[in-house]
C-alpha positions, -999 to +999 in steps of 0.1 A: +759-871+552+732-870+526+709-847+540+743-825+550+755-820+516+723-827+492+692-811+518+704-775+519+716-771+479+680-784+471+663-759+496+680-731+479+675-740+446+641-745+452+640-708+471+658-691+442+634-705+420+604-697+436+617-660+440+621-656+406+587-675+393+569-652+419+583-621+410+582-625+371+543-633+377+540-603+398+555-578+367+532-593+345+500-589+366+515-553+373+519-547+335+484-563+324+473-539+349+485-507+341+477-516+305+440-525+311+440-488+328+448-471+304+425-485+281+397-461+264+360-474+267+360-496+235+335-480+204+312-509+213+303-500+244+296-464+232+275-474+205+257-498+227+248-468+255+240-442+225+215-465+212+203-475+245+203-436+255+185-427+228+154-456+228+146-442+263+141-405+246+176-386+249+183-362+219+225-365+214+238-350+184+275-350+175+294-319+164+329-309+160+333-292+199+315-324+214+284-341+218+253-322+225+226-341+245+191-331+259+172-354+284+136-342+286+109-354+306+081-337+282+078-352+250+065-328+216+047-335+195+070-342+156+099-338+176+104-366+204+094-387+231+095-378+264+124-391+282+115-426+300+143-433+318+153-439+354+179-414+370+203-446+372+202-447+337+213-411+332+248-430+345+255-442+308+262-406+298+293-408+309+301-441+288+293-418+254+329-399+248+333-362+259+299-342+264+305-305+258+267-295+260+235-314+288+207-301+293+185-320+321+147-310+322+131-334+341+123-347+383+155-349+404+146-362+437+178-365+452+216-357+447+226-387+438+202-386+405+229-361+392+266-379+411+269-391+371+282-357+363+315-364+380+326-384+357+317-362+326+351-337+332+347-322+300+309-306+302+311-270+293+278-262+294+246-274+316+213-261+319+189-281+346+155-276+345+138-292+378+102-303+368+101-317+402+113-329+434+124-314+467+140-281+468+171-276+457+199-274+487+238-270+486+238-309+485+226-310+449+249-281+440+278-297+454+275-324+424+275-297+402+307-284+404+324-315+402+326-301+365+356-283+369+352-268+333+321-252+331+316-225+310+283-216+318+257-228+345+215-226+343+194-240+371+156-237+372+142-247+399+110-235+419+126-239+455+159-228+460+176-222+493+203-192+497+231-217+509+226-238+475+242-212+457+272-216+482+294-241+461+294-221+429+323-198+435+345-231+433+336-233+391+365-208+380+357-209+343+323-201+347+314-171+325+274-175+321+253-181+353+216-179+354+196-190+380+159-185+385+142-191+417+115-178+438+136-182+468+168-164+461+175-134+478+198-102+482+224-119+506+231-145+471+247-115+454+278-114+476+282-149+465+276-143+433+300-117+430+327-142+444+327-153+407+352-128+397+357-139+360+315-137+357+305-125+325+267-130+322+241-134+350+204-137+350+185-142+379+155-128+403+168-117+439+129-114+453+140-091+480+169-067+461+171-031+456+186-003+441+211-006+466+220-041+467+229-046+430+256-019+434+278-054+447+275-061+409+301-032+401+331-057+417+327-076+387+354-068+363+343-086+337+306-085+335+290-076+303+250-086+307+232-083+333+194-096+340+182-091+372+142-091+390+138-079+423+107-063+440+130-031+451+149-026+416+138-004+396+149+011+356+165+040+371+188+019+391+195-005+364+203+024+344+226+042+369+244+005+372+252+005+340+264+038+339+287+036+361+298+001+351+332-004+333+324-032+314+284-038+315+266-014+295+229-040+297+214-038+328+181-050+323+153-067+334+138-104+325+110-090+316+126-071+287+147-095+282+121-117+272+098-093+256+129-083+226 
């Protein structure tokens, strides 16, 4: 009779109250949770990778649209060391608060020496200088434009494949695009003028024409243009801007650099 009328009230008791214990521990491991999400890195930790950052040769300067930072393999003289980092340690760039300006000039080697840039969302700006390493293929472009909100887009580079240029069209703010390469060709141009909202471009096509930067008149927007091919010449830059809407400077990088 005892196990009749005392068992089951005890099993049910002890059920209910289980229940409850396990679920109340489960909303507050759910709420820590959420909470430590939402958390911003701490000050500490960015003052720890600035400093860190900048013993290993990075210049980062502060200034009311963001953080500026250059990362230079060739040190000058007065001015500063040579960056003597690893490509890992490019990673803590992202631990620094919102970057609006990076310039890279130094050896990139693989993709993955540049996958940091993913989690920098904010970049608006980014110039990469390649002082070595492979060419440059679609694979290293493809981290590029993980920065949805680029504003404008430099890449330097001594080898640079046709399809590498492939990804850029997916950057819809990008205004400013400048790429200078001994292996980019006419056939980039259609690419190039995917970028409808392009504003600026720079770059050599080794094998354009006359003809070819015609394309560049599909551009609504365009207001400078520097281009080097071995077919273009100053009459055709001239008749491009002519007949442009918008871009009245069609010149050369040679001028460019001479003024």
């Amino acid at each position: 009779m005892a196990r009749k009328t005392r068992g089951p009230g005890v099993s049910k008791v002890g059920v209910t109250l289980c229940c409850a214990l396990l679920t109340a521990t489960c909303c507050v491991t759910l709420a820590c949770e959420d909470n430590s999400d939402e958390e911003a890195p701490s000050s500490h930790s960015k003052d720890i990778a600035l400093r860190r950052l900048r013993d290993l040769g990075a210049q980062i300067t502060r200034t009311d649209d963001g953080t500026i930072v250059t990362i230079d393999s060739v040190a000058f003289a007065g001015r500063h060391t040579g960056w003597s980092g690893r490509p890992k340690d490019l990673e803590m760039l992202s631990s620094i608060g919102a970057i609006d300006s990076l310039s890279l000039l130094v050896s990139i080697d693989h993709p993955r020496d540049i996958a940091f840039l993913r989690d920098i969302p904010r970049l608006r700006h980014l110039l990469i200088v390649v002082r070595s390493g492979p060419a440059w293929t679609k694979d290293f472009t493809s981290s590029v434009v993980l920065c949805k909100n680029l504003e404008s887009l430099h890449i330097l580079a001594r080898s640079l494949s046709a399809e590498a240029i492939e990804p850029i069209p997916k950057l819809s703010s990008l205004k400013d695009l400048r790429i200078i390469s001994r292996n980019l060709s006419r056939t980039s141009i259609l690419t190039i003028c995917k970028l409808r909202q392009l504003e600026r471009f720079d770059g050599i096509l080794f094998d354009a024409g006359n003809e070819d930067i015609k394309h560049f008149l599909s551009l609504p927007r365009l207001q400078r243009l520097r281009v080097q091919g071995k077919g273009i010449t100053d009459e055709g830059r001239e008749w491009l801007a002519n007949q442009h809407q918008t871009c009245s400077k069609v010149t050369s990088l040679v001028e460019a650099a001479e003024r």
